[in-house]
HTML snippet that shows the backbone in 3Dmol.js (N, CA, C, O; Angstrom):
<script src="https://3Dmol.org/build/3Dmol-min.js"></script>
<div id="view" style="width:600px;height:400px;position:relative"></div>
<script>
const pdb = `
ATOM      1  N   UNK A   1     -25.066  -8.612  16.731  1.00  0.00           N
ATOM      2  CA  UNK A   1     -24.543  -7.364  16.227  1.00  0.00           C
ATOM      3  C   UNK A   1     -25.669  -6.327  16.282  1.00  0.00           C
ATOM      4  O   UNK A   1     -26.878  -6.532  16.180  1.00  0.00           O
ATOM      5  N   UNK A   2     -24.990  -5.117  16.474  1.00  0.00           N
ATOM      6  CA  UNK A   2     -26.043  -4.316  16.911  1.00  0.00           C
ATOM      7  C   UNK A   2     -26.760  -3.263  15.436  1.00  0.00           C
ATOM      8  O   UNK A   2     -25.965  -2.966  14.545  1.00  0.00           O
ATOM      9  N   UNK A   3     -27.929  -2.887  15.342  1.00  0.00           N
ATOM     10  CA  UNK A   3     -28.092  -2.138  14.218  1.00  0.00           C
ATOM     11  C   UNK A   3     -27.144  -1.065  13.430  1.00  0.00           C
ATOM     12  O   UNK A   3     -27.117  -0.855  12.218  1.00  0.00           O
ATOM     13  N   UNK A   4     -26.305  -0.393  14.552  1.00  0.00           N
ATOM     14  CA  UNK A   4     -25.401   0.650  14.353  1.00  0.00           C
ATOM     15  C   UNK A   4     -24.108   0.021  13.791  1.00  0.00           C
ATOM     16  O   UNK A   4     -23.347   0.753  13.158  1.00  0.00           O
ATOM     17  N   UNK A   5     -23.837  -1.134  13.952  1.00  0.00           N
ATOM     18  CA  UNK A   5     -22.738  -1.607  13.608  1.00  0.00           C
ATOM     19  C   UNK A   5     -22.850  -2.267  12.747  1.00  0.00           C
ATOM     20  O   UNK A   5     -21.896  -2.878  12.263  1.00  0.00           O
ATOM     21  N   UNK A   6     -23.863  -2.325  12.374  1.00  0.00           N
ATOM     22  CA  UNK A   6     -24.466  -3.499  10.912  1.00  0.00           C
ATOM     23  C   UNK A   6     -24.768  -2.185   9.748  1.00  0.00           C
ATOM     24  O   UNK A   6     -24.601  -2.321   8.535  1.00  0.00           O
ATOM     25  N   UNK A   7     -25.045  -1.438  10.140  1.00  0.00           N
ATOM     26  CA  UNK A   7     -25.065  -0.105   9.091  1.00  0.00           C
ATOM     27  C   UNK A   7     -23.694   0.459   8.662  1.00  0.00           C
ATOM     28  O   UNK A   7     -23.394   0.710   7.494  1.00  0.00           O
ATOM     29  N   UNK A   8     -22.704   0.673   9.994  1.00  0.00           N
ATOM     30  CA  UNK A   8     -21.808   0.980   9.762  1.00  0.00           C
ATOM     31  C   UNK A   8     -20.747   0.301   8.809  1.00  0.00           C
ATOM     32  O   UNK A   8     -19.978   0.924   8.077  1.00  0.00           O
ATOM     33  N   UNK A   9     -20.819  -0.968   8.922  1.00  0.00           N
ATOM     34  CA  UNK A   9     -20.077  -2.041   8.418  1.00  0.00           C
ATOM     35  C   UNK A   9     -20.707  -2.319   6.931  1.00  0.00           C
ATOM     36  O   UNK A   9     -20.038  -2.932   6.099  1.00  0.00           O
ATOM     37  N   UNK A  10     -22.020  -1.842   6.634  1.00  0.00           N
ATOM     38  CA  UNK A  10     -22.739  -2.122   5.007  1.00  0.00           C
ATOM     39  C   UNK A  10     -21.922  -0.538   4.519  1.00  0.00           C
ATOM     40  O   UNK A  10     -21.205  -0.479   3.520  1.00  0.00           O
ATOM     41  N   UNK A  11     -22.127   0.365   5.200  1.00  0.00           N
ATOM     42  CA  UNK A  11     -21.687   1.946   4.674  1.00  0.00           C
ATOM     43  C   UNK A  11     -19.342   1.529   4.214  1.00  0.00           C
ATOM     44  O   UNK A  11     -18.523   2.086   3.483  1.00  0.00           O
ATOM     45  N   UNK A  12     -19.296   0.567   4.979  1.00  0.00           N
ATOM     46  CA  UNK A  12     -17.815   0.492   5.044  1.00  0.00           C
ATOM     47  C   UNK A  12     -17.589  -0.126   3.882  1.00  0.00           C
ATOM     48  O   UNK A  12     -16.571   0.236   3.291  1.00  0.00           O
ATOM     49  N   UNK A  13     -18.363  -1.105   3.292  1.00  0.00           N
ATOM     50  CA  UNK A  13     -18.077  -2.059   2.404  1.00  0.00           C
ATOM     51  C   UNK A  13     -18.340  -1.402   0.604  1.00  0.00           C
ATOM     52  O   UNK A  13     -18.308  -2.066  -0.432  1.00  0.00           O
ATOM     53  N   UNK A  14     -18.547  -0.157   0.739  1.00  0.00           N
ATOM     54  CA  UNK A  14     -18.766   0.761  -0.305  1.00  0.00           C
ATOM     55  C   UNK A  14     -17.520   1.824  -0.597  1.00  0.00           C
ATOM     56  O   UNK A  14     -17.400   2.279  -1.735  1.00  0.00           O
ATOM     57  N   UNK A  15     -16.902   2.082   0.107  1.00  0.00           N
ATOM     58  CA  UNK A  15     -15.714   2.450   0.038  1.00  0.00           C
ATOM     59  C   UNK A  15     -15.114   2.425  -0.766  1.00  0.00           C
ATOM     60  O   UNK A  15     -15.380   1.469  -1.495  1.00  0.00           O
ATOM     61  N   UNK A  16     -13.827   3.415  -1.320  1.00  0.00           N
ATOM     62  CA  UNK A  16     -12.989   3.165  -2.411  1.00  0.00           C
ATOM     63  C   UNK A  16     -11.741   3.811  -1.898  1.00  0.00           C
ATOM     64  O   UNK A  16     -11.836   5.037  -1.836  1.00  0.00           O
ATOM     65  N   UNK A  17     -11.027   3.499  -1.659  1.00  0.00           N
ATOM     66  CA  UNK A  17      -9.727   4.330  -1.097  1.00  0.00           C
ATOM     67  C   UNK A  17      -9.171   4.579  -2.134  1.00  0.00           C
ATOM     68  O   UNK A  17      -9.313   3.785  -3.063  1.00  0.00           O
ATOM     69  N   UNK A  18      -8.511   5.544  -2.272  1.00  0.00           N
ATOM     70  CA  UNK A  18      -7.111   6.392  -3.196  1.00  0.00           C
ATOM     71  C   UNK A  18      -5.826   5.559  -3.002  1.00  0.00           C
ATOM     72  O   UNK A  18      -5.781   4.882  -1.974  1.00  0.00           O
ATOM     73  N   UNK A  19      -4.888   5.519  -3.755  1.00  0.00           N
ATOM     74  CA  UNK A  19      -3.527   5.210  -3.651  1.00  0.00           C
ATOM     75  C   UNK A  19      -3.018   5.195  -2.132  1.00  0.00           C
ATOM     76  O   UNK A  19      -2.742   4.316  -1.315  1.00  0.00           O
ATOM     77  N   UNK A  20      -3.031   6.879  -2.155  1.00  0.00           N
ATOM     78  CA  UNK A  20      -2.591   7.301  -0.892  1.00  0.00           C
ATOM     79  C   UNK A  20      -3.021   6.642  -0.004  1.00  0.00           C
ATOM     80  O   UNK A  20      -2.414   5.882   0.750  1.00  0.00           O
ATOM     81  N   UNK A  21      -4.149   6.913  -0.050  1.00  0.00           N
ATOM     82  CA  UNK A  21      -5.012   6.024   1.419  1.00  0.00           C
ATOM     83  C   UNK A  21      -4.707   4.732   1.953  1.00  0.00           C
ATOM     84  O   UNK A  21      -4.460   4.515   3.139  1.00  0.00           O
ATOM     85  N   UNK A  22      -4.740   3.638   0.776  1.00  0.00           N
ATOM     86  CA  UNK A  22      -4.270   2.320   0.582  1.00  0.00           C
ATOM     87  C   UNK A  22      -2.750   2.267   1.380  1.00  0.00           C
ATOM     88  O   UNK A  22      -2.531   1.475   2.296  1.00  0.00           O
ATOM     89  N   UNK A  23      -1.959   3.040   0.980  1.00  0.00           N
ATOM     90  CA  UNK A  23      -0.957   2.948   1.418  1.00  0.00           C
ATOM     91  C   UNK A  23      -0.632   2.775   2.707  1.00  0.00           C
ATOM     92  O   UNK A  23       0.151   1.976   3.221  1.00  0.00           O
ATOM     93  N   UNK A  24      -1.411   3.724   3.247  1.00  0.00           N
ATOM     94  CA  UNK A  24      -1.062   4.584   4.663  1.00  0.00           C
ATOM     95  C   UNK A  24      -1.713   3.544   5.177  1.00  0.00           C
ATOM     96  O   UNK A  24      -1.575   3.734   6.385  1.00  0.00           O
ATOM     97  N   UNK A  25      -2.402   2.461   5.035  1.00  0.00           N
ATOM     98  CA  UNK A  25      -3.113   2.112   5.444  1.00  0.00           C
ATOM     99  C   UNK A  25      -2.428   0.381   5.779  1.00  0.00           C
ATOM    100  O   UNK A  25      -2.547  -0.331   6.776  1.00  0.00           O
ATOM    101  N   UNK A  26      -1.696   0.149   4.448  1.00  0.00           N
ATOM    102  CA  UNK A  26      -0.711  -0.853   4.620  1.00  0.00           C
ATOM    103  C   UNK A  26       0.312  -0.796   5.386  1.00  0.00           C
ATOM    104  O   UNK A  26       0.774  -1.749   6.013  1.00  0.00           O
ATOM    105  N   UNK A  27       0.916   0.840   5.379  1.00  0.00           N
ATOM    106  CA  UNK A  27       1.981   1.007   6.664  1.00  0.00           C
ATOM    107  C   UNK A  27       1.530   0.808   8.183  1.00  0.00           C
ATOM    108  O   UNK A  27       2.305   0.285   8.984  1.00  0.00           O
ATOM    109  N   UNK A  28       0.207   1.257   8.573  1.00  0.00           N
ATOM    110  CA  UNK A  28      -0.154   0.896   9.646  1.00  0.00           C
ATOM    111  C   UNK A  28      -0.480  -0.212   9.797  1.00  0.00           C
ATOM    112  O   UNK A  28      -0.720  -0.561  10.952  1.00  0.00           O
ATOM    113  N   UNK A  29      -0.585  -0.971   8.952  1.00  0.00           N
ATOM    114  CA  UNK A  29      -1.135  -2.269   9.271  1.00  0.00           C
ATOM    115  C   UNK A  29       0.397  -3.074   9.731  1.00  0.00           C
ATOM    116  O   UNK A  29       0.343  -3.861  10.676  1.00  0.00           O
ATOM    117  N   UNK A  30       1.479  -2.885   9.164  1.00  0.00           N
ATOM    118  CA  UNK A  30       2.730  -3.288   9.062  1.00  0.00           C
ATOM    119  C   UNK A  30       3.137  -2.837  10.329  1.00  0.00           C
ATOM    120  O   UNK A  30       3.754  -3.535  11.133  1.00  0.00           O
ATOM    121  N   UNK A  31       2.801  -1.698  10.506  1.00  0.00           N
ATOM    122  CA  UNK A  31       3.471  -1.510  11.950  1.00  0.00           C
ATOM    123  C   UNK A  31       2.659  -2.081  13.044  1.00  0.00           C
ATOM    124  O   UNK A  31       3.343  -2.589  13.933  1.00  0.00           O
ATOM    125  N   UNK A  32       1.240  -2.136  13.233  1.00  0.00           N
ATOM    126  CA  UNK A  32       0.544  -2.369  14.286  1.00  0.00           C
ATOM    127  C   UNK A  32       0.869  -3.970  14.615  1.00  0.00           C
ATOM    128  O   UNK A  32       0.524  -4.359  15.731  1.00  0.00           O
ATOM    129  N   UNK A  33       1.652  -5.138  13.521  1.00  0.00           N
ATOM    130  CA  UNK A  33       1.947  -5.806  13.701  1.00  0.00           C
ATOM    131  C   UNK A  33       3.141  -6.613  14.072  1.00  0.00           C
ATOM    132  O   UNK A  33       3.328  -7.621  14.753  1.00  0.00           O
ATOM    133  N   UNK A  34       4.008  -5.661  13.253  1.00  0.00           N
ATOM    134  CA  UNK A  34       5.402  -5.851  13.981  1.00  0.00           C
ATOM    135  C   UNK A  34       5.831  -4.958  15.484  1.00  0.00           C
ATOM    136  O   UNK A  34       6.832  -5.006  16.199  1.00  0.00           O
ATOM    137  N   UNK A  35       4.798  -4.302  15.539  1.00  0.00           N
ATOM    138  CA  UNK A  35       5.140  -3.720  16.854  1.00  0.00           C
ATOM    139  C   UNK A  35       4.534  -4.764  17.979  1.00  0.00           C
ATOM    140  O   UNK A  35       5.331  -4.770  18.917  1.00  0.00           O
ATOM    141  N   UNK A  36       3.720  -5.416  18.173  1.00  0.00           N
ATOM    142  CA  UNK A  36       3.318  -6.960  18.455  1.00  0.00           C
ATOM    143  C   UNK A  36       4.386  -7.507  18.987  1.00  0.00           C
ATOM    144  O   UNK A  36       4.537  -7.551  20.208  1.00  0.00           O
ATOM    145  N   UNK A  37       5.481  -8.112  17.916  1.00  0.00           N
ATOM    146  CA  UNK A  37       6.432  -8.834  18.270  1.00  0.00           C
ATOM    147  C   UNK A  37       7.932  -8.013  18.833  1.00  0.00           C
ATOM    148  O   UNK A  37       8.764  -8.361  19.671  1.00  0.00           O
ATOM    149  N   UNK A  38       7.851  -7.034  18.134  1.00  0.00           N
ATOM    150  CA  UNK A  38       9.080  -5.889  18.879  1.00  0.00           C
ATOM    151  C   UNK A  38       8.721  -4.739  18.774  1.00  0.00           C
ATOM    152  O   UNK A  38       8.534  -4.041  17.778  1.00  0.00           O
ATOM    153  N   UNK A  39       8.579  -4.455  20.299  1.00  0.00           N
ATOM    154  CA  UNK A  39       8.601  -3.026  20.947  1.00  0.00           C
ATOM    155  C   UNK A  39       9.496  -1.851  20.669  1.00  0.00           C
ATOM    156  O   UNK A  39       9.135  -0.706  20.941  1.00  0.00           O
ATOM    157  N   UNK A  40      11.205  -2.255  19.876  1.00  0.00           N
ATOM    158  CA  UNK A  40      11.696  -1.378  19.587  1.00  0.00           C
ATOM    159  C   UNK A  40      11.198  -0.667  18.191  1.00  0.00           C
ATOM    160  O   UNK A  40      11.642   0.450  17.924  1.00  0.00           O
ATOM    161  N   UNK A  41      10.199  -1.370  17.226  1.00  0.00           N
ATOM    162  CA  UNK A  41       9.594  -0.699  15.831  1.00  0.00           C
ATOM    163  C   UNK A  41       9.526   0.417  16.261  1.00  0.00           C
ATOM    164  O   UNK A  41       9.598   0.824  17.421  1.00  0.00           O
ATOM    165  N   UNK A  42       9.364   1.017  15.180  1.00  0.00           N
ATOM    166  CA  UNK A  42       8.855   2.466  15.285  1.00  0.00           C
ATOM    167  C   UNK A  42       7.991   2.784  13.803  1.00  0.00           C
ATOM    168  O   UNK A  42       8.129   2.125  12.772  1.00  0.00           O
ATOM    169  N   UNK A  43       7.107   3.918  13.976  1.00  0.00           N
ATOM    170  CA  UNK A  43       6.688   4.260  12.596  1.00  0.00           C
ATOM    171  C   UNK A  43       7.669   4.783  11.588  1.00  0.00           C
ATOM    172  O   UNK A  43       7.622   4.497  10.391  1.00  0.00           O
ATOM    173  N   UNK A  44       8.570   5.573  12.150  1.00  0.00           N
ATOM    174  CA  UNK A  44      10.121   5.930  11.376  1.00  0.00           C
ATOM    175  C   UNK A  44      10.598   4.732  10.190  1.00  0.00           C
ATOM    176  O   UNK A  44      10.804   4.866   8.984  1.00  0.00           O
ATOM    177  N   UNK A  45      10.683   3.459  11.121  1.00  0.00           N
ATOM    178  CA  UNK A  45      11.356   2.539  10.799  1.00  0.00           C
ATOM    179  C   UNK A  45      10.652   1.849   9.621  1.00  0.00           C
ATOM    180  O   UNK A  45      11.364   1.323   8.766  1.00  0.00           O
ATOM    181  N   UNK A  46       9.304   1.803   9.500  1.00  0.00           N
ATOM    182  CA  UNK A  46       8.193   1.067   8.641  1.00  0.00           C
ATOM    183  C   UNK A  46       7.892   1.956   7.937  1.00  0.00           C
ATOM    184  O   UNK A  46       7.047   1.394   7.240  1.00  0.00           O
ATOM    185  N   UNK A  47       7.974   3.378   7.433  1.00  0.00           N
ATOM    186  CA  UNK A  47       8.042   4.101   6.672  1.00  0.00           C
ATOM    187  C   UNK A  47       9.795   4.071   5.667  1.00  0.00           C
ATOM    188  O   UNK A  47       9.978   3.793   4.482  1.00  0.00           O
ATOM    189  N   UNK A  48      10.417   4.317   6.323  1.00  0.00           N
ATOM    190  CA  UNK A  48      11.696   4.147   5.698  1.00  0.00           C
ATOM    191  C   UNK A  48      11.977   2.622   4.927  1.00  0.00           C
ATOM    192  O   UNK A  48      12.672   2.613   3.911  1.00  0.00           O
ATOM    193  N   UNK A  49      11.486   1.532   5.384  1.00  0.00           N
ATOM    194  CA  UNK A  49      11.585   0.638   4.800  1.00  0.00           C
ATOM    195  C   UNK A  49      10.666   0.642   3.772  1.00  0.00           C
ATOM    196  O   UNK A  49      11.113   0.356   2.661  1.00  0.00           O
ATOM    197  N   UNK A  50       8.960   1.012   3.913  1.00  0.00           N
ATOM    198  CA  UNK A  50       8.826   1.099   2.661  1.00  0.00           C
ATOM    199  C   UNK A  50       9.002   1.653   1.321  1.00  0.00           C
ATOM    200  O   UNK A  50       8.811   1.118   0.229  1.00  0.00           O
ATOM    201  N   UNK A  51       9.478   3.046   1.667  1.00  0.00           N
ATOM    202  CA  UNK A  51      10.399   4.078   0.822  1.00  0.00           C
ATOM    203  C   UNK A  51      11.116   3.358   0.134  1.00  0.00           C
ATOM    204  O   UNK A  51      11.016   3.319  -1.093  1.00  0.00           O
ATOM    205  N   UNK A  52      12.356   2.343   1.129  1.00  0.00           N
ATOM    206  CA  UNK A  52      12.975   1.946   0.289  1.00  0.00           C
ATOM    207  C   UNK A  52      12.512   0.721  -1.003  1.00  0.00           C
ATOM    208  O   UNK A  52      12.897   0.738  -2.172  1.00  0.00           O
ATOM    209  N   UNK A  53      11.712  -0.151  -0.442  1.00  0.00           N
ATOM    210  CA  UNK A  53      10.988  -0.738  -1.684  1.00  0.00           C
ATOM    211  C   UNK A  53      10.291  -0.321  -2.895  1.00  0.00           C
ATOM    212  O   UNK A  53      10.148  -0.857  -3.994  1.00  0.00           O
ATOM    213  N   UNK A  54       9.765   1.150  -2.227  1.00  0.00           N
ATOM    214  CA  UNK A  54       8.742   1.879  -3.869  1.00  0.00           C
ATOM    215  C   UNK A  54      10.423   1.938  -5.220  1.00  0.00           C
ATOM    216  O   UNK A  54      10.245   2.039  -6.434  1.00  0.00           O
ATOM    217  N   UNK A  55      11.762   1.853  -4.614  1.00  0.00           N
ATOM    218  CA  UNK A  55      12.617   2.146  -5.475  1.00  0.00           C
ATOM    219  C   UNK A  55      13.060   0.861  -5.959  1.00  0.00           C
ATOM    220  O   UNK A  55      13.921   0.796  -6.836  1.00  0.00           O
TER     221      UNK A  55
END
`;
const viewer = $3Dmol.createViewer("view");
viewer.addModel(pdb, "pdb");
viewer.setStyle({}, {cartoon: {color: "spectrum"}});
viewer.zoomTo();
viewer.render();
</script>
């Protein structure tokens, strides 16, 4: 590993994300993975579904 990426990765591990952030962050993660297995996902689709769970 290179110095730049060993700094970068100690600077990453200090972090605190917001709600928001967290979130947005779980939706992409949700999508970058179901889009993996089906090409028809969309971000539309993984947003609307989680909408519907915050209720």
């Amino acid at each position: 590993m290179t110095e730049k990426l060993a700094a970068l990765m100690e600077r990453a591990r200090h972090i605190v994300m917001s709600g928001p952030q967290q979130e947005e962050q779980r939706r992409s993660f949700a999508y970058g993975n179901t889009k993996i297995e089906n090409d028809l996902i969309t971000r539309k689709m993984v947003d609307e579904r989680a909408e519907a769970l915050k209720r």
